[in-house]
C-alpha positions in Angstrom: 91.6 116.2 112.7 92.1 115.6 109.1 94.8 118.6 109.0 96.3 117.4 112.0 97.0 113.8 110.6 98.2 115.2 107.5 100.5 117.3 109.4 101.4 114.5 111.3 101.9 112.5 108.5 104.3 115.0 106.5 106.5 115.3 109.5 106.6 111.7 109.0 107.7 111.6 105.6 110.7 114.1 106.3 111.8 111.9 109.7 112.1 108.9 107.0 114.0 111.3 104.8 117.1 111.1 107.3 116.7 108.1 109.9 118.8 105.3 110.0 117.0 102.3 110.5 117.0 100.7 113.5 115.6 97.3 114.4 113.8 97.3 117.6 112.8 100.9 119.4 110.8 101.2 122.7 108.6 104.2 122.4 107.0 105.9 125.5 103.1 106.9 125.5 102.4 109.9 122.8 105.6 109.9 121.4 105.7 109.1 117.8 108.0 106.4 116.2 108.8 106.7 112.5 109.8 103.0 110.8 111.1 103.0 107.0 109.2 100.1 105.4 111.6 100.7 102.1 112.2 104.0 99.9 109.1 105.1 99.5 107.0 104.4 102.4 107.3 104.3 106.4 105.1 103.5 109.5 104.3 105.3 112.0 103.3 104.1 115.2 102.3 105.9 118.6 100.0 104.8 121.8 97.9 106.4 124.4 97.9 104.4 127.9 94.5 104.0 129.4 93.1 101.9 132.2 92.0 99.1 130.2 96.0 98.8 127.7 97.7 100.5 125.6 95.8 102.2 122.6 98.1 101.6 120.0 97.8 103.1 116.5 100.0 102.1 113.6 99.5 104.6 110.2 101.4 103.8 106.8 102.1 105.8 103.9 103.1 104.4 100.7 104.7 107.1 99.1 106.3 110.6 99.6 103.3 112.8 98.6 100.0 114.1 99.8 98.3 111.8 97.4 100.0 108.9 99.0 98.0 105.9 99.9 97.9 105.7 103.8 96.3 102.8 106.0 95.6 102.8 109.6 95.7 100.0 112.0 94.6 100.3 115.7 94.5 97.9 118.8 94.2 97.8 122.4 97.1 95.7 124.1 97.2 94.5 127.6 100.3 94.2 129.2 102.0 90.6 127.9 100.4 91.3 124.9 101.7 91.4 121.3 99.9 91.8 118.0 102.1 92.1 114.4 101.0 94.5 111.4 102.0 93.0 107.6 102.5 95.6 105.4 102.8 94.8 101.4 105.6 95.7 99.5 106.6 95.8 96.2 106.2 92.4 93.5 108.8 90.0 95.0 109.2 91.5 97.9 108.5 90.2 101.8 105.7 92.0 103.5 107.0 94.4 106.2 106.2 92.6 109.6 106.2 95.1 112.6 105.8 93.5 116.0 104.0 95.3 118.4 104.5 94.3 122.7 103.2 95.1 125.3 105.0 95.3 129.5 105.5 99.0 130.6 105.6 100.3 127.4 105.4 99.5 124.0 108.3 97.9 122.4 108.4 97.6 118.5 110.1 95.0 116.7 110.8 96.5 113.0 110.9 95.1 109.4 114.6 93.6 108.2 114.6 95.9 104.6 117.3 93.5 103.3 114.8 90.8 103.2 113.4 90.3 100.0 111.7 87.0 98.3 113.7 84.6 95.9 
């Protein structure tokens, strides 16, 4: 399991490499969704659907290395549901805020990198 995350993880880290970033995505069950949080970390987020929600699972990585500092954030959402993840960022700069809903499918509303504290 380890292997497989770190594999997972890697393949995230080269997705970041050369995405554009987008604002909102709508990922379907088991599919993986890569969101740049700025240059040197990223998000990813995936769900398994089950009879009682949607077991979503949101992993960052700060960093581009294997020595990276990673967190992992999981919840079970109902349909109508929504839950938000805040991820720190640099000294004078915003948390990254991704939304997380809930209906069908999860949709995910992602972080605005241009927004930085004055």
């Amino acid at each position: 399991m380890r292997n497989e995350m770190r594999t997972l993880l890697a393949a995230a880290a080269f997705a970041v490499a050369g995405m554009a970033t987008a604002q909102a995505a709508e990922i379907a069950a088991m599919m993986g969704h890569v969101t740049k949080l700025n240059a040197g970390s990223s998000a990813l987020v995936y769900y398994v659907a089950a009879p009682d929600g949607f077991h979503v699972v949101v992993t960052t990585q700060q960093g581009l290395t294997d020595r990276a500092a990673v967190e992992r954030f999981e919840t079970v959402l109902a349909a109508g549901q929504s839950a938000a993840v805040s991820i720190p960022r640099g000294a004078g700069e915003t948390p990254a805020r991704i939304v997380l809903s809930a209906g069908d499918h999860i949709h995910i509303a992602e972080p605005n990198l241009a927004v930085s504290a004055r």
